[in-house]
Backbone bond lengths (Angstrom), bond angles and torsions (degrees), N, CA, C in turn:
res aa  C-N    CA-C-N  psi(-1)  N-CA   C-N-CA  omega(-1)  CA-C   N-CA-C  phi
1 X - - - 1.450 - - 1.530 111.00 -
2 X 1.430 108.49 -41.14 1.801 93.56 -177.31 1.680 113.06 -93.37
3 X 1.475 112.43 22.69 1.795 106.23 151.07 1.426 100.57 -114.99
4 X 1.093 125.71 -8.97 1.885 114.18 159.81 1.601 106.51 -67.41
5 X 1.414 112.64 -58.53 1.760 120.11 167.03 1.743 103.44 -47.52
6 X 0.847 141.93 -43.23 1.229 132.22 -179.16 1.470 116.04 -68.86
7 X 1.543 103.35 -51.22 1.647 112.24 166.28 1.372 115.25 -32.05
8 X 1.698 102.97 -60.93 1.362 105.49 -151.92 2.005 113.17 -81.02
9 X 1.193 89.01 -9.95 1.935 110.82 176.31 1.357 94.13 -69.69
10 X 1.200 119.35 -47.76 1.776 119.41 -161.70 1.756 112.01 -69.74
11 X 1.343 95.47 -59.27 1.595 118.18 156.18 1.307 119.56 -27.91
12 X 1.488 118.02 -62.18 1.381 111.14 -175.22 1.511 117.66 -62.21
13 X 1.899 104.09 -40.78 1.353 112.28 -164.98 1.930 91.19 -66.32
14 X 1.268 111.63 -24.94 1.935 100.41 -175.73 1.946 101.60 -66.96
15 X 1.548 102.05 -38.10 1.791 86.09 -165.04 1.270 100.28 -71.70
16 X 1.718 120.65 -31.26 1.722 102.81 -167.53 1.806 105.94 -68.18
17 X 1.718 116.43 -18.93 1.389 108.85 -153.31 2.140 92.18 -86.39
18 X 1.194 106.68 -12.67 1.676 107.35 175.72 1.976 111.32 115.05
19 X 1.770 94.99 6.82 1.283 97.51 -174.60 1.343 144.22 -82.84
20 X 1.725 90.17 -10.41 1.388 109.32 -150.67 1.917 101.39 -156.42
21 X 0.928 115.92 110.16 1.770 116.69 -169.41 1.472 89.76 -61.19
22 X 1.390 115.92 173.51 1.586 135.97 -158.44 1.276 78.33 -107.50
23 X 1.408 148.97 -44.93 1.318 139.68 -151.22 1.165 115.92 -67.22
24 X 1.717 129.44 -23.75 1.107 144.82 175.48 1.665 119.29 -61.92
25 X 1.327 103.40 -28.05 1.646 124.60 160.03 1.536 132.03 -56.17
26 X 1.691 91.45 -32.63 1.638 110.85 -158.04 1.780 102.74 -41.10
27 X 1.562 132.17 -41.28 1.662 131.80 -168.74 1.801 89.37 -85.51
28 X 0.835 135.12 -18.81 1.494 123.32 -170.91 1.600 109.31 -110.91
29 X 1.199 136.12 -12.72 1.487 138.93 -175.49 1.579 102.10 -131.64
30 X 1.433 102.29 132.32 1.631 96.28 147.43 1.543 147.64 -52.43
31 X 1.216 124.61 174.96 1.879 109.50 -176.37 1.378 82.59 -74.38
32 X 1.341 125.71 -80.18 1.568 107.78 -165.40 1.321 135.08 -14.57
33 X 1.088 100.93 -59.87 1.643 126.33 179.44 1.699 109.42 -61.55
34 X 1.312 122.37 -16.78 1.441 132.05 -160.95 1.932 93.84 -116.40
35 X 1.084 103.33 -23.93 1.780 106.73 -177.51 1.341 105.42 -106.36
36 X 1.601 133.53 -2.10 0.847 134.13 175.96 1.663 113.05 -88.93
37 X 1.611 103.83 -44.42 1.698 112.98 156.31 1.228 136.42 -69.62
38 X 1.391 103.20 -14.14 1.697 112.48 162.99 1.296 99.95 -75.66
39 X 1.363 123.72 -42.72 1.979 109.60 -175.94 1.547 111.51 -66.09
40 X 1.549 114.95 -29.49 1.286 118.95 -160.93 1.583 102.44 -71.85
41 X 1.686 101.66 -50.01 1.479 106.41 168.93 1.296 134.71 -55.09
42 X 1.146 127.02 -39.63 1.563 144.02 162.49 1.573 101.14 -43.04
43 X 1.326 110.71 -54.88 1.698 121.08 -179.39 1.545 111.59 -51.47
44 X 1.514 101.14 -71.15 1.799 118.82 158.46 1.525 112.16 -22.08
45 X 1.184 114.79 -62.97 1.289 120.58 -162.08 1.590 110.41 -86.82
46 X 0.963 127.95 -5.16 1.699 139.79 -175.07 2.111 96.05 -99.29
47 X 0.769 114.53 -29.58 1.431 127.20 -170.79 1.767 97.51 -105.41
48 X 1.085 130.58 -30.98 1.987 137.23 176.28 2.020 77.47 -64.05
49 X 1.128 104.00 -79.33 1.113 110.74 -153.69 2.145 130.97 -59.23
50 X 1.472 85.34 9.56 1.403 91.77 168.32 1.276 122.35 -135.99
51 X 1.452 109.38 14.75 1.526 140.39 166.29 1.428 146.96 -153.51
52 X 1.497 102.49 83.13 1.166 144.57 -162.34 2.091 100.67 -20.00
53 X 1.552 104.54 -65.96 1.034 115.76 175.92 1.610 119.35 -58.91
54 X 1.342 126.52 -32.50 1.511 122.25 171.54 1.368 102.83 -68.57
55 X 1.140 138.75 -48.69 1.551 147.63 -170.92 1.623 97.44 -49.99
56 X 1.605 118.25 -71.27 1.280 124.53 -174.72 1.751 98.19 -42.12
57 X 1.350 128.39 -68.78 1.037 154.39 -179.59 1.765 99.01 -19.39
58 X 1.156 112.75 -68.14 1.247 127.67 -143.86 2.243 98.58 -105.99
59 X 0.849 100.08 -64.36 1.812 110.07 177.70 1.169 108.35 -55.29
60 X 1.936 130.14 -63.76 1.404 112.04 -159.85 1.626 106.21 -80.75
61 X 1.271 157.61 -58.08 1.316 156.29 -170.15 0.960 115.72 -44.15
62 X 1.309 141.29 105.37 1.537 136.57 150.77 1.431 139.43 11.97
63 X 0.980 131.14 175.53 1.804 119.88 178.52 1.599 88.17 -129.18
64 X 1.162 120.97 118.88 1.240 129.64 174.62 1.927 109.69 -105.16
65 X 1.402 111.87 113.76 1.372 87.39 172.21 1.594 112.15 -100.67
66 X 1.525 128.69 160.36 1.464 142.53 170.00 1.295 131.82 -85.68
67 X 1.567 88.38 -59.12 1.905 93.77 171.52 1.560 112.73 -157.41
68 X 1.414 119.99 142.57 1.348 123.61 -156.92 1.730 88.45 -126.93
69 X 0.989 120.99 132.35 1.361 152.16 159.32 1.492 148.59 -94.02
70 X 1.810 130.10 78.64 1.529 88.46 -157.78 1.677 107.96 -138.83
71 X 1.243 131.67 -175.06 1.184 110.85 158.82 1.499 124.66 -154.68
72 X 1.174 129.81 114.19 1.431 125.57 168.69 1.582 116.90 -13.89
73 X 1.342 103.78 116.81 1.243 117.99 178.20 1.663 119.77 -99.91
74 X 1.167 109.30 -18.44 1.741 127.65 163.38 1.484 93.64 -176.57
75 X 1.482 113.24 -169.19 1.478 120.43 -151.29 1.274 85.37 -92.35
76 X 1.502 151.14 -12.39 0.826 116.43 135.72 1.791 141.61 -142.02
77 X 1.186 83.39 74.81 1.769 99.06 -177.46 1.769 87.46 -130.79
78 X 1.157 106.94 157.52 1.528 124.75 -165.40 1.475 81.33 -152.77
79 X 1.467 114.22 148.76 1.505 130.96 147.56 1.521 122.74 -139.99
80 X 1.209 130.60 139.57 1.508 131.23 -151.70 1.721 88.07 -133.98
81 X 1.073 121.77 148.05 1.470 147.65 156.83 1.595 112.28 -128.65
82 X 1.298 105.55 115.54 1.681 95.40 177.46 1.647 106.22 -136.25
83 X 1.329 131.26 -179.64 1.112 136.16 -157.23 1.566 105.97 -134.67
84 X 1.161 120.58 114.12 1.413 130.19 168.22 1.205 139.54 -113.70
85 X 1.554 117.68 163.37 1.628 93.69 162.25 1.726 100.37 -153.34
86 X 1.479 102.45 173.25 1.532 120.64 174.06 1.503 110.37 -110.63
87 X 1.080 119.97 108.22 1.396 106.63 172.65 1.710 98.34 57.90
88 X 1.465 115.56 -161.17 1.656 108.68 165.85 1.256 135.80 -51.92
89 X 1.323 122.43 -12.18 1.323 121.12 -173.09 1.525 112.51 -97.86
90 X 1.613 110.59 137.72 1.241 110.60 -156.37 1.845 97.23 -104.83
91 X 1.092 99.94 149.81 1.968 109.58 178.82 1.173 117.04 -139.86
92 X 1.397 116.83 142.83 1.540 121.76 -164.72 1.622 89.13 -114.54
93 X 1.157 116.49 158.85 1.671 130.52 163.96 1.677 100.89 -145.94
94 X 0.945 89.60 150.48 1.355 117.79 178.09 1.617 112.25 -137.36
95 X 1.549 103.03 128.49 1.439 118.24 -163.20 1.695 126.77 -142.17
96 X 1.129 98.99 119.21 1.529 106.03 -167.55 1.470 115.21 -106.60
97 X 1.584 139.53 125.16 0.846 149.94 -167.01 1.637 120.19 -136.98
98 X 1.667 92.48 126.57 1.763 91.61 -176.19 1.595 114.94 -139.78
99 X 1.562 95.38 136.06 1.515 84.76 -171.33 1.033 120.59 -81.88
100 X 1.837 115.02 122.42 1.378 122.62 174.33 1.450 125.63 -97.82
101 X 1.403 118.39 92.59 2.079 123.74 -156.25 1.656 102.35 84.35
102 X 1.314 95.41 -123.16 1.412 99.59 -178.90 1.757 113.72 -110.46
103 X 1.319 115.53 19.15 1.637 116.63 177.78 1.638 102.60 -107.59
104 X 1.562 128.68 161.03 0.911 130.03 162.36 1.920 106.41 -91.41
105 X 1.049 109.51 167.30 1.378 105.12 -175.17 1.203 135.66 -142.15
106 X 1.575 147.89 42.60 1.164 165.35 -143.31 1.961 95.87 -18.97
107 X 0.952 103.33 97.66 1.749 101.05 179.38 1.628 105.21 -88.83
108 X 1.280 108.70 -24.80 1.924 109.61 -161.35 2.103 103.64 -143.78
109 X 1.069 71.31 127.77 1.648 88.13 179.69 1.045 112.94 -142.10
110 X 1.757 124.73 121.03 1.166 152.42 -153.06 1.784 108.71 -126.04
111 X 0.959 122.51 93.41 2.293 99.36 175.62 1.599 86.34 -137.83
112 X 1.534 82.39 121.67 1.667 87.41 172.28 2.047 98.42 -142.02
């Protein structure tokens, strides 16, 4: 669970940064959770595009994560907090996961 939680931290920070379509999420995230990063990205990307230096800043550098954190919330809700960064700038996500049948399922996604 915490390199799927890691996966899915890295992932998000690629669709909000313009790298990676949300659709690629669709078996691992909910619609909410998948229309919530399409708004974030749209936002991201409206603000990349009228400042040359945030764009560099934020799009070309990697997503490096540091430390992932999480804890069972019932047998089956999971929640992950982990710590990232782009280049220098550091980002937290926060991540909620519930098992729906036999998949876990990113229901809540937080990167601020």
């Amino acid at each position: 669970m915490a390199v799927a939680a890691c996966r899915m931290g890295i992932l998000t920070m690629d669709v909000i940064r313009g790298k990676l379509s949300a659709n690629g999420l669709r078996r691992a995230a909910s619609a909410k959770v998948i229309e919530r990063l399409q708004r974030l990205a749209f936002i991201i990307e409206t603000s990349m595009s009228r400042d040359d230096e945030y764009k560099a800043r934020l799009k070309y550098p990697p997503v490096m994560p540091h430390w992932l954190s999480g804890t069972f919330i019932s047998q089956t809700c999971l929640e992950m907090c982990m710590q990232l960064s782009i280049g220098r700038e550091i980002y937290w996500s926060n991540l909620r996961f519930e098992q729906i049948g036999c998949r876990w399922v990113c229901t809540f996604a937080d990167i601020g």
